[in-house]
N, C-alpha and C positions, 0 to 999 in steps of 0.2 A: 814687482813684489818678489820679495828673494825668501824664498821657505829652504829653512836649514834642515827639516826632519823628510825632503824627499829623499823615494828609492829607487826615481825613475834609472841611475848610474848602478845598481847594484845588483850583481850576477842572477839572472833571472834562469830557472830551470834547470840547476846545478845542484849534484848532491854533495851533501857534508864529508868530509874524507875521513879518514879514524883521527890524523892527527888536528883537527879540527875538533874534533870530537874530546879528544884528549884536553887541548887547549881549556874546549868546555868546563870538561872538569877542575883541571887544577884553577881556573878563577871562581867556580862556584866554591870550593872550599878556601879560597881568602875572600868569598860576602864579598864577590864583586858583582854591581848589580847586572841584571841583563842587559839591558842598553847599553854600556860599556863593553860588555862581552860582544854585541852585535856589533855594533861599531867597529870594534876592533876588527872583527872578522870583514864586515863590509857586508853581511848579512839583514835581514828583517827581523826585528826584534820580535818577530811571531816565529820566524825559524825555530829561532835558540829555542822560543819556549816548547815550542813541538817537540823538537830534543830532547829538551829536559823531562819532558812528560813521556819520551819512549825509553829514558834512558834510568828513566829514575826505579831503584829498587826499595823494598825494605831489610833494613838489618837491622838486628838486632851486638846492641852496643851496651855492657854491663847491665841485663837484664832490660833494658827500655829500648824500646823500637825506635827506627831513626829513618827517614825515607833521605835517600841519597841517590846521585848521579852516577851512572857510570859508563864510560866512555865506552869498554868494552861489550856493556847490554846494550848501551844503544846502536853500535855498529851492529852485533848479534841480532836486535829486532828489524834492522833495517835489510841486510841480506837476507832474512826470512821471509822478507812483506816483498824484496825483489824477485827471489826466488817464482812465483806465479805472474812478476808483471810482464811477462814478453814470451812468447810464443817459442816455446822449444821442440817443436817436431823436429822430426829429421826423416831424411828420406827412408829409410829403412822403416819408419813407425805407420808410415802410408805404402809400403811394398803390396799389398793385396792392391789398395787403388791403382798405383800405377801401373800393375799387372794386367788388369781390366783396360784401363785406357789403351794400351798398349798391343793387346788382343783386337781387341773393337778396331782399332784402325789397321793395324794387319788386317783382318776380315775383309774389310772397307775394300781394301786397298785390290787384294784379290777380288772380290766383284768385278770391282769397274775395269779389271783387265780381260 
């Protein structure tokens, strides 16, 4: 059986780049459908639409609101939502711990001699 709509070949665990992002936009403003846009990319047509839904803003366009895509909010929300996903201590932010650790086994060290 040959299914043409698998993704098991399509970049798994990989973020969208800006020009990607970009891409995004200018085919959503020539109504080009999502699937088309996926495909293109090589992406999951639930990607794109997460995108579209982080990327999308409201503006207002000769008095009437218009909800629109843009490459730039969505790159903006995506470096915000990365910003807390990975652990940035640094050594200097645990300087009292490793003060103590560092005491304690000096101590240590002087007993047992």
């Amino acid at each position: 059986m040959d299914y043409t709509n698998h993704n098991t070949s399509l970049r798994t665990n990989k973020h969208l780049s800006y020009e990607e992002r970009f891409y995004i936009e200018k085919q959503l403003q020539a109504n080009v459908p999502k699937s088309a846009i996926a495909k293109a990319l090589g992406r999951s047509r639930t990607t794109i639409h997460t995108e579209i839904k982080r990327g999308t803003v409201v503006q207002i366009k000769q008095g009437t609101s218009v909800l629109m895509y843009l490459a730039d909010r969505g790159q903006g929300s995506y470096e915000a939502s990365r910003k807390g996903s990975f652990n940035t201590l640094k050594a200097g932010a645990i300087e009292a711990f490793l003060a103590t650790v560092y005491h304690e086994r000096h101590s240590l060290t002087k007993l047992e001699s």
